[in-house]
N, C-alpha and C positions, 0 to 999 in steps of 0.2 A: 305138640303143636308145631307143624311146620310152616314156617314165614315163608312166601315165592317170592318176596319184593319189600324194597325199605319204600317209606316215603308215600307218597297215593292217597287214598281218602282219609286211611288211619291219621294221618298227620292234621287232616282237615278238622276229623271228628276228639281228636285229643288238643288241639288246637283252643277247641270251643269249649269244651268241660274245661279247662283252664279257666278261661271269661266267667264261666260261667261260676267256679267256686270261688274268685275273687270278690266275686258279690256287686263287680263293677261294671257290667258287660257292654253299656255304651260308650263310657270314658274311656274304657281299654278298646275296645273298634279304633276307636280314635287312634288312643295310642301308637295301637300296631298302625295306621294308617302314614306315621310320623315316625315310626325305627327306621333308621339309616337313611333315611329322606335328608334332602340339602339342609333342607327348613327345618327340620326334626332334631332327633336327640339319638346318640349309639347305643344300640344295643346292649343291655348291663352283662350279657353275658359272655358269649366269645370274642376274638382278636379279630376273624377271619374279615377281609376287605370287605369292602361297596364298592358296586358299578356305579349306582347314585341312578340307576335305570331302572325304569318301571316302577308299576303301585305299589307290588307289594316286595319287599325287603328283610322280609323278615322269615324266621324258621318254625318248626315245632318246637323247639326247645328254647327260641329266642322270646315264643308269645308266652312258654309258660313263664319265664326271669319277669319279663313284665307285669303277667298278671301276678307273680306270688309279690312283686313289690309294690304294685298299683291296687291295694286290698281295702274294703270297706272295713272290715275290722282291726282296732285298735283295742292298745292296752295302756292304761297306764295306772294313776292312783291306787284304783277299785282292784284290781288286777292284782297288784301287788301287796294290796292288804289281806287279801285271800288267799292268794301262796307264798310261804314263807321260800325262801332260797334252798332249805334240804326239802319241802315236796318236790318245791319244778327240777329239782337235778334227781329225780325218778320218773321223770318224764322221759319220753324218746327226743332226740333230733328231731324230729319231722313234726311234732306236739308243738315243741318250743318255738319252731318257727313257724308256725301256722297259726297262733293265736292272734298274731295284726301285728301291724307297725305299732312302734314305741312313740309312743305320744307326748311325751314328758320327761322333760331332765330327772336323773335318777341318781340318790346317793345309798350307798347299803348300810345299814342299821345293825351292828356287831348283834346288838344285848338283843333286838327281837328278833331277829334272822332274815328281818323285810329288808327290800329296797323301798324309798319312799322318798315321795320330790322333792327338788331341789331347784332355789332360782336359779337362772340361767349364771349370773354375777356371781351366787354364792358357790355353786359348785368352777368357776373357773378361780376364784380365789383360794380356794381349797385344792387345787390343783397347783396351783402356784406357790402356794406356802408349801405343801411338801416338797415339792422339783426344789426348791430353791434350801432346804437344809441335803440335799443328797448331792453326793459328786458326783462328776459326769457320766464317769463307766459305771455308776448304779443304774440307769437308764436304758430300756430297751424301747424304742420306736418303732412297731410293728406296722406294716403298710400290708394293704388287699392290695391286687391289679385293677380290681373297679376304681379307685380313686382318681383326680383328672391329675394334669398335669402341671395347674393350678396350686392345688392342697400340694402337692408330691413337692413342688419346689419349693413353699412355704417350710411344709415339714420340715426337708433336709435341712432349709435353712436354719430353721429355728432348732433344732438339736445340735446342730455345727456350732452355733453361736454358743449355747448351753456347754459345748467343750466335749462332744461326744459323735464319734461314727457307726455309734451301732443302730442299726438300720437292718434287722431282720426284716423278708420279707417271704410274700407266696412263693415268687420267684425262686427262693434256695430249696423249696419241695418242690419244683417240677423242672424245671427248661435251666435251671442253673449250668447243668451239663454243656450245654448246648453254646452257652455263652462263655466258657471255659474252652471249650474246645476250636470252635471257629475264631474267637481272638488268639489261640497258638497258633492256628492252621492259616486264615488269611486275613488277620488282625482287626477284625471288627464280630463283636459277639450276635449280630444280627443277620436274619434272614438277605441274601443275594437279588433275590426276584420280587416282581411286581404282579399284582395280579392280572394283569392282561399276558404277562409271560407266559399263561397255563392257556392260551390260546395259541399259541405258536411252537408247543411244545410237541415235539414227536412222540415221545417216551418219559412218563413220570412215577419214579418209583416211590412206592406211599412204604414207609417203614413203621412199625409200631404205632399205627394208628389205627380208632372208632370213629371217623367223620361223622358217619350216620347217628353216634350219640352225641357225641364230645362237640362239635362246631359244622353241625348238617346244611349251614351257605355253601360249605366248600361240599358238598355232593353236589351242585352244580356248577360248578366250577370242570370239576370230574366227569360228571353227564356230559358236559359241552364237548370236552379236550375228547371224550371217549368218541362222541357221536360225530365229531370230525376224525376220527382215525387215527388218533394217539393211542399208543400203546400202554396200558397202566397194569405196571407191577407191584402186585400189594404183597408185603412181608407182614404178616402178622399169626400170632399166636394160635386165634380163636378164630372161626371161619366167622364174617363177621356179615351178616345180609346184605348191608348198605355197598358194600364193596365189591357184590357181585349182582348184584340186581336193584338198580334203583327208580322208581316214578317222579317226577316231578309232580309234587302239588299243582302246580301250573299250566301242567300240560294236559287239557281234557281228557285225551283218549288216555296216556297212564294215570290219570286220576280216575276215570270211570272204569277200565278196562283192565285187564291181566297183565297187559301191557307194560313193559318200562326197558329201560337202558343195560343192558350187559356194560358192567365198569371196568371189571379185572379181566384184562387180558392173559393173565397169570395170576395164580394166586397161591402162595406158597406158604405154610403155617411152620416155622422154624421151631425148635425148645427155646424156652425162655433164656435170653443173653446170646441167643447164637447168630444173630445179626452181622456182629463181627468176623465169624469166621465166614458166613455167608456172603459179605461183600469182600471177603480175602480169597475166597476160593474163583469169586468172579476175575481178581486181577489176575492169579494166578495161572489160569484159565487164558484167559488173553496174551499175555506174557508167553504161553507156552507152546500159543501157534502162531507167536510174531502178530498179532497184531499191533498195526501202524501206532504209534501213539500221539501227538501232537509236538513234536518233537519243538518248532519255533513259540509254540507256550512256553514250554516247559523250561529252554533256553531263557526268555527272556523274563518269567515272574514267577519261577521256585528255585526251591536250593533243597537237597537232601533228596535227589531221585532215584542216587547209585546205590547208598544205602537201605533205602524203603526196598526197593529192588531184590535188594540179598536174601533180607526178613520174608520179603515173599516167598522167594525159590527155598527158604530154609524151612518153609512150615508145611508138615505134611499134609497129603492129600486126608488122610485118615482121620487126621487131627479135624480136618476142618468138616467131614461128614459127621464125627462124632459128633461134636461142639456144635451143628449148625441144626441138626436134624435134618437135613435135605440133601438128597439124591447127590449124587455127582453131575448126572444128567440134569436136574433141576437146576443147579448152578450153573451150569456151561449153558444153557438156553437163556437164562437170561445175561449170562453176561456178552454172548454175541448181539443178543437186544440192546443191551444198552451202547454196547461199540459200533453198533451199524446205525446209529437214530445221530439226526444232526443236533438235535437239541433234546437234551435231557434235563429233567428239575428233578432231587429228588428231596421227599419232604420227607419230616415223621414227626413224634410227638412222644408220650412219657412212657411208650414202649420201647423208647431206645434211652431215657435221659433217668429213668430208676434203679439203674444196674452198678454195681462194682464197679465197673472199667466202661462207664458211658461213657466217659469224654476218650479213650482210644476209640469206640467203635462210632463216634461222630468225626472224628479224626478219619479213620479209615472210610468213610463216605467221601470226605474233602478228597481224600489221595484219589480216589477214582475218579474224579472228577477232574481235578490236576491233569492228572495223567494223559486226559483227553479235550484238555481244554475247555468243560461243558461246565463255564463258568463266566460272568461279563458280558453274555451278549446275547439275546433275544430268544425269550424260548428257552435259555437253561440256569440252571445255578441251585442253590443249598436255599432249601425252604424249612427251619425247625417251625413247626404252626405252636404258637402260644395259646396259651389258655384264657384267664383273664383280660376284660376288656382291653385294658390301659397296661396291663404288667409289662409293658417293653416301652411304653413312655414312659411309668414310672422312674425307670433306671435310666433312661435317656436326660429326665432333669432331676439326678441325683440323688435318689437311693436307692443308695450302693454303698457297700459296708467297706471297700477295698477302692474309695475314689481314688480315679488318677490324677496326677500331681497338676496337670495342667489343668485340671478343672477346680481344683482348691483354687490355685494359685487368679484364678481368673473370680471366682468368687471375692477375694481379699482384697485384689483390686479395685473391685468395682464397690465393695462396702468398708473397706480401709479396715479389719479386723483380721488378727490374726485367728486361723483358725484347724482342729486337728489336723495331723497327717497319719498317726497310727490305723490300721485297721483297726474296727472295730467288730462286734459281732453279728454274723447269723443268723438263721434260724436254731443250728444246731447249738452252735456256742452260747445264745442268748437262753436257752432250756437251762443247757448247765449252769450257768452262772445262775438262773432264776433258783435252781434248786438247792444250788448251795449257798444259795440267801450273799450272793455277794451282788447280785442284783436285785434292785428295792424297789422299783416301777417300771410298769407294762402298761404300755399306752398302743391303744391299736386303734390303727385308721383303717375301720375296718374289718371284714374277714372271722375267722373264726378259729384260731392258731390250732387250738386244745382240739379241736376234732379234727382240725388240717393236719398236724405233724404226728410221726409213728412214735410207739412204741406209749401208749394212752395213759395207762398208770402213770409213769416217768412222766409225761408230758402236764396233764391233770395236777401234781402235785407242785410239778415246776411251777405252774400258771399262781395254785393256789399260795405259795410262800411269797407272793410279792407282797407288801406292805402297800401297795396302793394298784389298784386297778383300772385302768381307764378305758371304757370301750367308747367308740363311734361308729352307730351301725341303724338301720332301719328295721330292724328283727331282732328279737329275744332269740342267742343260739350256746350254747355250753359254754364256753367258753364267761361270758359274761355272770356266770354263777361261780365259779372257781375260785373264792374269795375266802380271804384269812381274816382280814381287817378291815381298809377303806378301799369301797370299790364306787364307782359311778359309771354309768350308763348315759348317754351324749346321745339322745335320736337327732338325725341327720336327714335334710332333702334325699328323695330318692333321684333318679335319672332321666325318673319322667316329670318329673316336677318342676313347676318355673320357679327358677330361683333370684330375688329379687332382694334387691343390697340398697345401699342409698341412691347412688347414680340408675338406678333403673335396671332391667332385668338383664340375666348375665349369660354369657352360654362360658361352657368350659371345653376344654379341648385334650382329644384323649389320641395315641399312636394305635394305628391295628401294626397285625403281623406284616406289612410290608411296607411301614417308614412312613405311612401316609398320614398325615395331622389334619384332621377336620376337628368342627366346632362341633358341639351338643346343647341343645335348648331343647329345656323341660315345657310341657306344655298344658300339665292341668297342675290346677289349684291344691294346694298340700291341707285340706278342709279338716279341720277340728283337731290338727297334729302341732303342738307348741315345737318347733325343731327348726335347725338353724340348718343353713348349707354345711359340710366337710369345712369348705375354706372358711369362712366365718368362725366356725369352731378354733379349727387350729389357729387364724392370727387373735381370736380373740388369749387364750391359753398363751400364747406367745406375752402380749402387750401387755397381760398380769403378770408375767412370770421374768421378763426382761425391760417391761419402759418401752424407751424407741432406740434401742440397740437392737442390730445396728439401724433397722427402720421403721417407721409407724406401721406398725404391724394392722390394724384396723382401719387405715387409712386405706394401705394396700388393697385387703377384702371389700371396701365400697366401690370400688372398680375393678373386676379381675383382667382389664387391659391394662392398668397399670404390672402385675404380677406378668403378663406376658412380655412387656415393654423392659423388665431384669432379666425374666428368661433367654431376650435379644440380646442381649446386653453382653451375655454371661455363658452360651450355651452355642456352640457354631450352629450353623444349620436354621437359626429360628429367627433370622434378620426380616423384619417389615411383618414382624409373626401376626401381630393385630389383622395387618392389608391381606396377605394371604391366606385369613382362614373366612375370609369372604367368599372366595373362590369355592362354587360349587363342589365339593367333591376333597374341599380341604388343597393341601402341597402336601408334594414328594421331601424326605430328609434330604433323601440320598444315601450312595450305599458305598463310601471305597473299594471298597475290594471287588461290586456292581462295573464299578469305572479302572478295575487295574491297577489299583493302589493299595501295596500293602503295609499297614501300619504295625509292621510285626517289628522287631529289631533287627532281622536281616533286611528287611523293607523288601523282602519276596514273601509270598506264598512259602509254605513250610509241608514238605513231604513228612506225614510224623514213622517213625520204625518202631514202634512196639509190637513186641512177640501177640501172639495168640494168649491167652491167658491160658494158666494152667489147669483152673479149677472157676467155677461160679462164684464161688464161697472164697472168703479168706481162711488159709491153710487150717487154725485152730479149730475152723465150722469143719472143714473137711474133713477132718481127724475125728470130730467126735460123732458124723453123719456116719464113719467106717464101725464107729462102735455101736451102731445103732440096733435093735433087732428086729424091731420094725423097719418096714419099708418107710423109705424119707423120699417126699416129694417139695418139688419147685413150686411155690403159690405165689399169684399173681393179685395184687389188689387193684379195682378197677371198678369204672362208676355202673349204675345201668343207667336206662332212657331215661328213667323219671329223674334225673340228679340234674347237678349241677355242681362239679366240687365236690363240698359238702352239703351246699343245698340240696335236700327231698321235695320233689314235688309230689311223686306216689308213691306206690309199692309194686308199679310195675316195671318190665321190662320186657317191652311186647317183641323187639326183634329177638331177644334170647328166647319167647315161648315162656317167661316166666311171669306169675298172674299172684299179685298180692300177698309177694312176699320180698324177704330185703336177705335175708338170713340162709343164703343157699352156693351150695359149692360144686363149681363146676369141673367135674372130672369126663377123664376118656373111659369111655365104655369098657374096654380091656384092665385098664387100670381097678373099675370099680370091682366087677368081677372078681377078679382074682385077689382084692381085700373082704370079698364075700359082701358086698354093699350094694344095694337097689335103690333105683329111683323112690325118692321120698323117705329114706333111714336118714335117722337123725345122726349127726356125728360133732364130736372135737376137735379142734387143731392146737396142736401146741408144735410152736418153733422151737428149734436148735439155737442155741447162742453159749458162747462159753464162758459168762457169770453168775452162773447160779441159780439163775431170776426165773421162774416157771412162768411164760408168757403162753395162755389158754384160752381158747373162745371154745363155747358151747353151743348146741343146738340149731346147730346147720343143718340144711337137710341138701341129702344129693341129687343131682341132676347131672346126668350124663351128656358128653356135649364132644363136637368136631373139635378137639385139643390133643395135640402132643403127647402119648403117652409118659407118666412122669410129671404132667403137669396138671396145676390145680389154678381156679381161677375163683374171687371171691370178692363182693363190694367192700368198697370201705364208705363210710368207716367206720363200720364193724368187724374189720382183720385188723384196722392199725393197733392195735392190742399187742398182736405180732409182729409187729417190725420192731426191732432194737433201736435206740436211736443210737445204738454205735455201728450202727450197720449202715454207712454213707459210700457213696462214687467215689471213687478216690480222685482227688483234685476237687471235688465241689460240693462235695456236704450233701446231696442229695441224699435223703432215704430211698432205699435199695427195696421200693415198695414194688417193685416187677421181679424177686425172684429173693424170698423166702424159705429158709429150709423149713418143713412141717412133716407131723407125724399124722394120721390119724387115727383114732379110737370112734369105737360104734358107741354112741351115749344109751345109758340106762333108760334115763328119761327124756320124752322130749321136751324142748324148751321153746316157749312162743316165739314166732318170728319177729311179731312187730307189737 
């Protein structure tokens, strides 16, 4: 099945079957009528901006977040006395979350295997009584990026006060790189640009990105920049539709017609990790016909140019065609594109932040950029695009496992308590401690870790040794069954829902990808679901579990302008936060290093000089991939159209051509070949790691596809099986969920997809 275009009617017609299984189909009209609207409520699923212009605001993949959480069906009681905890963990993902919103506070029952209700009071006092026999660092506080900004500074606070930083979060599986690398390079771990920037931009290079799945607002962003004559150069792995042919929903003629937008001006499919050598052979490249560089930049706001410099000229050309997969000619065309264009943005997403050595080759983005000064001023700068809603407001009011000193030190201030300074943990670290039982509770706001982090088994069993488990979530998802002893289950307002406290109804306020803070107000009635808001939850679990230390925690949640009125307080940037998120369209943070301010320790911009990497792998994978007798391939884990995350919405994945399946491995035709494999043979993957540990998935079946020889591409999360979780980015603990060693085997039998 070949796709000629992303976007067009298909988006219209999958739009509606959304509405239409949620069983809700006029309330959700609505709804969609109210995403990203002034008046309305944001989007629960991606970061990417609002113009706050025109009706409609919304995506294909934005109406389906909506409809899968604005659902006629509910579970609670009944539900739970019908399947014990080992049926529903024989369930799939997509089962578990499809049966309805959680209706009813939940506590789990050891001796029957049920969860079964609980008062709202008795399960927060049973929460309290455990927190309060455990020490601090027993404690893991798991945060999703959909939570507001609200709950997220409640939280921190109330774990800080409890005597503990550990604040695992989504963030350290995806964009953690990103935020690691740009705070060494120009000392603020967030995006440079604004979304009107991608209007003035001449040339925007998209790295390791699926817009057209992962966050499809920004394919018109793309359409717009492309259809006024900016140049867009896409690096990615997989030829990916959306990036070279797109419709707008909204535009009749490519909505009814064959019609639509050419995006990619270039479009280069690199091997997986070869990024880096990609944007090192562009400097090198320029460097080596004199081109001009920016020279009063680079005087007045970097330090380390002479030696980035060297590292250039010392890495060969060879080097960098092996590592990169692409042409030498390929290279040298776009790097005269990006040296002749006045204004360049270049973005990417967890095709560049899953790798061994993400934060060098986010690093090596910034140096080109440096180099040419296509940063701070209109039309260019470092765009990493996030995932989750809120995941970079999150961290902006304070979780974060590694707080800075000035932002403790302004919390104690302002609430007169002393409180940690050690880091605390993780995503990765908070696993290990969960598993080696030196961690004793998991409380998540949110999310769905146990299907979120790699390496399943390991992860699954970590979840399961806590002695107490605490979900807050609007969906039954794995994670929430992974239970040894006491677990409870906390249903929550969704995003569409008005949420209404004592003082009267509340909106909450969430960061997209470019600093921008607007309010969200839910708009239909939460009908026949006993559930409290996120913030409710967490100050209520606070005010049982600490008093009014250091504040009335419940006081706070009948007003969340009071909870914005500390965040002013306490947080630069959020002065008069109440007044300005009346403003249509929310306010700007602001961006230092946007305005030429680098908050690094040199207080410049930092040129980084790291070599080339020697290998993909860490040397002991390489070593035992030599001993290999099979062929060992690169595998990529990656969502299709119907996801979200780890949310399913189907089992399709119509720009891949793939139709009612989840369970399928995309290899290059030359590659399949010569392992004697055809479209539709069922096969295994088993990874390389050097512990011992057989990590094996079954029952894939092949499909051939435009990829890299060498490389393999496969959903999660059904490969995270195979990722090790000692397989992280060096510097940031990311799982190394974009480049995988694996073998494969023809399976005997096949095994169901879904």
């Amino acid at each position: 099945m070949s796709i000629k275009k992303a976007g067009g009617f298909p988006s219209i017609k999958s739009t509606v079957l959304a509405l239409i299984k949620s069983k809700r189909v006029r309330a959700n009209m609505k709804n969609l009528l109210k995403v990203n609207q002034t008046d309305g409520f944001d989007c629960p699923g991606c970061a990417w901006g609002d113009n706050k212009s025109g009706t409609f605001q919304f995506c294909e993949n934005g109406a389906k977040a909506v409809a899968w959480e604005s659902t006629e069906n509910k579970i609670g009681a009944d539900f739970f006395a019908e399947y014990s905890v080992t049926r529903l963990l024989n369930q799939s993902d997509y089962w578990l979350e499809y049966q309805g919103r959680l209706a009813e506070p939940l506590k789990y029952n050891s001796a029957t295997d049920h969860f079964e209700p609980i008062e709202w009071q008795q399960a927060f006092d049973f929460i309290a009584d455990k927190l309060n026999t455990l020490a601090p660092n027993e404690i893991e506080l798991y945060t999703s990026g959909r939570a507001s900004n609200e709950v997220a500074y409640l939280y921190q606070l109330f774990g800080r006060t409890l005597g503990t930083n550990n604040f695992p979060d989504c963030s350290n599986m995806c964009h953690e790189a990103s935020g690691v690398a740009l705070n060494e390079s120009i000392g603020i771990g967030k995006g440079t640009v604004t979304l009107e920037d991608f209007d003035h931009a001449d040339a925007i290079f998209v790295y390791g990105q699926n817009p057209g799945t992962n966050h499809p607002r920004m394919m018109n962003a793309l359409r717009k920049a492309a259809r006024n004559g900016c140049k867009i150069v896409s690096f990615n792995n997989l030829k990916e539709v959306a990036l070279e042919r797109f419709a707008s929903p909204q535009d009749p003629v490519e909505l009814l017609t064959p019609a639509a937008t050419e995006i990619s001006h270039m479009y280069l499919t690199p091997k997986l990790g070869g990024d880096m050598a990609a944007v090192r052979g562009m400097v090198k490249y320029l460097l080596s016909i004199d081109t001009p560089l920016n020279k009063p930049f680079i005087d007045e706001h970097t330090q380390g140019l002479d030696d980035y410099i060297k590292v250039v000229n010392d890495t060969d050309w060879e080097q960098i065609v092996e590592q990169s997969g692409l042409s030498k000619n390929e290279i040298q065309q776009t790097a005269v594109l990006f040296a002749s264009s006045n204004n360049v943005i270049s973005t990417w997403a967890m095709g560049l932040t899953q790798h061994k050595h993400s934060v060098d080759t986010i690093r090596e983005i910034a140096n080109l950029h440096l180099l040419f000064g296509q940063i701070g001023h209109k039309g260019a700068g470092l765009c990493p695009v996030r995932g989750h809603s809120n995941v970079q407001g999150n961290r902006t009011v304070g979780i974060n496992e590694k707080p800075k000193a000035e932002f403790i030190e302004s919390l104690e201030k302002e609430f007169g308590i002393s409180l940690p300074k050690q880091s605390g943990h993780n995503v990765f670290h908070a696993l290990k401690s969960l598993h080696q039982r030196q961690s004793k509770a998991l409380i998540c706001l949110g999310g769905n870790i146990a299907a979120a982090a790699s390496d399943s088994n390991f992860t699954f069993e970590a979840v399961r040794r806590s002695e107490l488990n605490v979900h807050i979530a609007t969906k039954l998802n794995r994670s929430h069954l992974l239970v040894s002893k006491d677990a409870l289950i906390l249903p929550c307002l969704g995003r569409t829902e008005i949420d209404r406290q004592k003082s009267g109804e509340q909106a909450i306020t969430v960061e997209d990808t470019f600093s921008m803070v607007h309010a969200s107000h839910g708009g239909t009635e939460p009908e026949g679901l006993n559930v409290k808001s996120e913030t409710a939850i967490i100050a209520n679990i606070a005010q049982t579990t600490l008093g009014d230390k250091p504040v009335k925690w419940t006081w706070l949640a009948e007003d969340y302008g009071r909870i914005r009125d500390l965040i002013a307080k306490t947080i630069p940037g959020f002065d008069n936060f109440n007044e300005k998120i009346k403003q249509p369209g929310g306010f700007y943070l602001g961006n230092s290093a946007r305005e030429l301010k680098w908050n690094t320790h040199s207080n410049k911009a930092n040129f980084s000089t790291e070599q080339l990497p020697d290998a993909l792998f860490p040397l002991e994978v390489t070593e035992q991939i030599a001993k290999q007798k099979q062929t060992v391939f690169t595998l990529q884990t990656l969502r299709s159209h119907d996801q979200y995350n780890t949310t399913i919405y189907g089992m399709n994945d119509r720009y891949r051509g793939v139709s009612n399946e989840r369970k399928v491995l995309f290899i290059n035709k030359k590659d399949a070949k010569k392992q004697k494999l055809a479209d539709g043979d069922a096969v295994s993957l088993t990874s390389i790691w050097p512990d011992g540990v057989e990590r094996k998935v079954d029952g894939f079946k092949i499909k051939t596809y435009d990829i890299p020889k060498g490389n393999l591409a496969a959903y999660y999360p059904e490969t995270n099986p195979l990722v090790p979780l000692d397989s992280v980015g060096d510097k940031s603990y990311t799982p190394t969920s974009k480049s995988v060693a694996v073998f494969i085997e023809k399976s005997k039998t096949f095994i169901a997809t879904h």
